[in-house]
N, C-alpha and C positions, 0 to 999 in steps of 0.2 A: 504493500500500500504506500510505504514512504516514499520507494522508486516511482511509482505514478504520480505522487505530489510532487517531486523532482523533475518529471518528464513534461509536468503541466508548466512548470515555471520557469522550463527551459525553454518552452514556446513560446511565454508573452515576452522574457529576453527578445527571442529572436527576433519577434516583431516589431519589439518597442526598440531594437539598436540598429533594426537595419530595415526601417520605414524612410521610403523617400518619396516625395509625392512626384509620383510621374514613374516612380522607378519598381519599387518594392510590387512584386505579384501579393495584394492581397489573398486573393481566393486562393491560391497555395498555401497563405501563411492562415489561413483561418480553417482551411483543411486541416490542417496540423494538428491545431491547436484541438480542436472538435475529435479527429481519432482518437488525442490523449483522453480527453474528456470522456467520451465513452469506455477507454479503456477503464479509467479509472471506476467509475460508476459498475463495472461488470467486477472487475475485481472487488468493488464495494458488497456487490451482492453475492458473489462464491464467497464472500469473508464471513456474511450475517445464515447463507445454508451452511456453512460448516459449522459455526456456532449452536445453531438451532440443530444440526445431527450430532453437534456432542452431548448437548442437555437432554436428547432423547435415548441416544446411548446409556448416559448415565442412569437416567429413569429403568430404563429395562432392567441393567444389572443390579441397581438398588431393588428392582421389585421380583426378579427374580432370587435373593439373597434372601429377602425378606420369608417369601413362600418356603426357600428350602429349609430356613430357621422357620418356621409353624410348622411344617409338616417330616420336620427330624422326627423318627422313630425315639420314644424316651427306653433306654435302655440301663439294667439293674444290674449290678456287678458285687458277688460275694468276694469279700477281700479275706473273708475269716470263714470257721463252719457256724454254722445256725446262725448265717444274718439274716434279721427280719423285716419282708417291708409290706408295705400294706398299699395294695392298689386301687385306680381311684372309684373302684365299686364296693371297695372295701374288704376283700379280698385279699387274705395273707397267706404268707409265702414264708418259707424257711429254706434259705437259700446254705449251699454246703460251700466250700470254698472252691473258687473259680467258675460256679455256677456262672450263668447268664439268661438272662430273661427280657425279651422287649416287646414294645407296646406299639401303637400307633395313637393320635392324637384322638382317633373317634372312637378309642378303647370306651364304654360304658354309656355312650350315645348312640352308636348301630349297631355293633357289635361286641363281645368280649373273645378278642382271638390274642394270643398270646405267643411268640415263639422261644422257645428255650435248647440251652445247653446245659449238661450235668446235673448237679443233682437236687431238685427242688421237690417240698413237700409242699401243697397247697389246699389252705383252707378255705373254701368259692362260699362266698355269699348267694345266698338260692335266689334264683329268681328263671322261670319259667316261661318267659316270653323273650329271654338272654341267654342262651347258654353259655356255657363257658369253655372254650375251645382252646386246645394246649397243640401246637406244632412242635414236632422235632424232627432231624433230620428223615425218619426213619418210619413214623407214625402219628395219628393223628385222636386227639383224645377229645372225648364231647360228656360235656357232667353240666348238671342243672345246680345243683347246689352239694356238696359232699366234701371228705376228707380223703386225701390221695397224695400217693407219693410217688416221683415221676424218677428215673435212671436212665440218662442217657450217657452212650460215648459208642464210640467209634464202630462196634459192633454190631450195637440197636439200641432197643429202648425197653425199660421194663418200669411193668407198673404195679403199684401196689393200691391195695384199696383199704383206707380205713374203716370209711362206712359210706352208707347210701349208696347211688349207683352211677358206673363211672361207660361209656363205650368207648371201646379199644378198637382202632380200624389203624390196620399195619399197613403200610405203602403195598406190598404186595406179599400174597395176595390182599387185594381189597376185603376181607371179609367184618364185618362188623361184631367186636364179642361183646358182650353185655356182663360184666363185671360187677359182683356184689359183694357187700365187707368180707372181709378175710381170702379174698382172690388176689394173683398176682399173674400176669401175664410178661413173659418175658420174649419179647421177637430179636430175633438175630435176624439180618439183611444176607450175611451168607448162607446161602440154602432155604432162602425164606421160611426161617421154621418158627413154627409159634409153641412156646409154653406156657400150659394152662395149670395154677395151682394153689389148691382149695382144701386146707387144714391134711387130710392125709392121701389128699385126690392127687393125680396129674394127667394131664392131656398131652400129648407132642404132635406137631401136625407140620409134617415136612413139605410145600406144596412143591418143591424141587424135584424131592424123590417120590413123592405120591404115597408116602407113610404117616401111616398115622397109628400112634400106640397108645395106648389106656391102662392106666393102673386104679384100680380101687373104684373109679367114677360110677357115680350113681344111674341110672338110666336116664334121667330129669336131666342132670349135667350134661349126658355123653347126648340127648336127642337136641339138646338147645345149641352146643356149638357144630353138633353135626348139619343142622339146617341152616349155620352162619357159613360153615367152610364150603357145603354142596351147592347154597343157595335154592333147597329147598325145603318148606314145610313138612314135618311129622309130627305124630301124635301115637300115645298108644296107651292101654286101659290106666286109669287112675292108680290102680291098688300095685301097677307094674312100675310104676317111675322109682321105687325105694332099691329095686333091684341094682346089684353090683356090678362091674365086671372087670376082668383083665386079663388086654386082651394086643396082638399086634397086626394088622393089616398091614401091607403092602404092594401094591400097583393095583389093588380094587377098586372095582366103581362102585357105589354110594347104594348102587341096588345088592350088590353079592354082602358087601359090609353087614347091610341089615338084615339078610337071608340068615348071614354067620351067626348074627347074633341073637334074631329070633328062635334058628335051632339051639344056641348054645344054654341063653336063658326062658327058654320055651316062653317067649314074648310075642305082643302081637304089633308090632311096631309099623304102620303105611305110612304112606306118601300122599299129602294130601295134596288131589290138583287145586 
């Protein structure tokens, strides 16, 4: 801008040291003068757009700063074992050391979704029109209101249940287990296998190798995750769900499984469509 104030005052020089009347070509000299002038006024105006797209620059990255500070995930970090904190549904947690747990900002306005690492035990505030949803790498945990204790690391995820009731839905298989106090399920991610285990029961269900073994489980037990893992409905007489069994399958399908074991506990166990 300085150089065109320069270039303008070099012009009326010109004209005003070397006007002769009779001699001096005005129209050349007022030519001049006029290109500077116009120069000058364009570069006046690229000076006031770049101004006006640096103040608008600046807006965007102040408002995008702004946005990614509101919508940082708030995230919980156990420095010690048994840290305790209390989230904003009121919702407490006992965090083990190097536990981690994070939030998003619409935790307890649309939803209660939670994701975590290591080892947290958590006490959910009930509320039935919210539930409370726990992620880990590995598995995905849905509880309306109860006491549960969650184990993750690098293997999988195991849950335990203090009381009320908790769903266990493992990454794969997707199967939904339905967990009540004194359950603990344990999935490992290699060989997708799931552990089912209930005061002196256990389930194992490999969906890798198509095994599934039973020790002790009651018929009530073994028909309710059997209908989780097949994905389908059974039923069988009332006075028979007390009945025990133990027992190992391997590469069977879900129809010979129940053949086995209606001969074995002379039970009448269907498939309901």
């Amino acid at each position: 801008m300085q150089q065109n104030r320069n270039d303008i005052d070099e012009s009326i020089r010109f004209v005003a040291q070397h006007y002769r009347q009779g001699v001096f070509d005005t129209a050349k000299g007022w030519k001049r003068l006029t290109h500077s002038l116009q120069e000058f006024r364009r570069v006046q105006y690229l000076s006031l757009v770049t101004r006006v797209a640096a103040v608008a620059l600046l807006l965007i990255v102040t408002g995008v700063g702004i946005w990614i500070s509101v919508n940082r995930p708030s995230q919980l970090l156990a420095e010690s074992d048994n840290t305790i904190f209390s989230l904003p549904d009121h919702t407490e947690v006992v965090m083990q050391e190097g536990a981690e747990l994070t939030y998003d900002r619409h935790f307890g306005n649309r939803y209660r979704h939670v994701s975590m690492h290591g080892n947290i035990r958590f006490s959910v505030t009930h509320d039935e029109t919210m539930p409370f949803i726990v992620f880990t790498p590995t598995a995905k945990i849905t509880v309306l209101g109860t006491v549960f204790n969650v184990s993750e690391n690098d293997e999988g995820t195991e849950l335990s249940v203090i009381s009320g009731k908790v769903l266990f839905t493992p990454e794969s298989p997707a199967v939904q287990i339905l967990c009540t106090k004194g359950m603990r399920v344990h999935y490992r991610e290699k060989g997708k296998e799931i552990n089912v285990f209930s005061d002196d029961t256990s389930i194992f269900y490999s969906a890798e190798r198509n095994e599934l073994s039973i020790n002790n489980a009651t018929l009530e037990q073994l028909l309710m995750l059997l209908s989780q893992y097949y994905n389908v409905q059974m039923k069988a007489p009332e006075e028979e769900l007390p009945l025990r069994l133990t027992s190992t399958f391997s590469g069977k399908s879900i129809i010979e499984i129940l053949n086995i074991i209606n001969i074995t506990l002379d039970s009448h166990i269907q498939i309901v469509n």
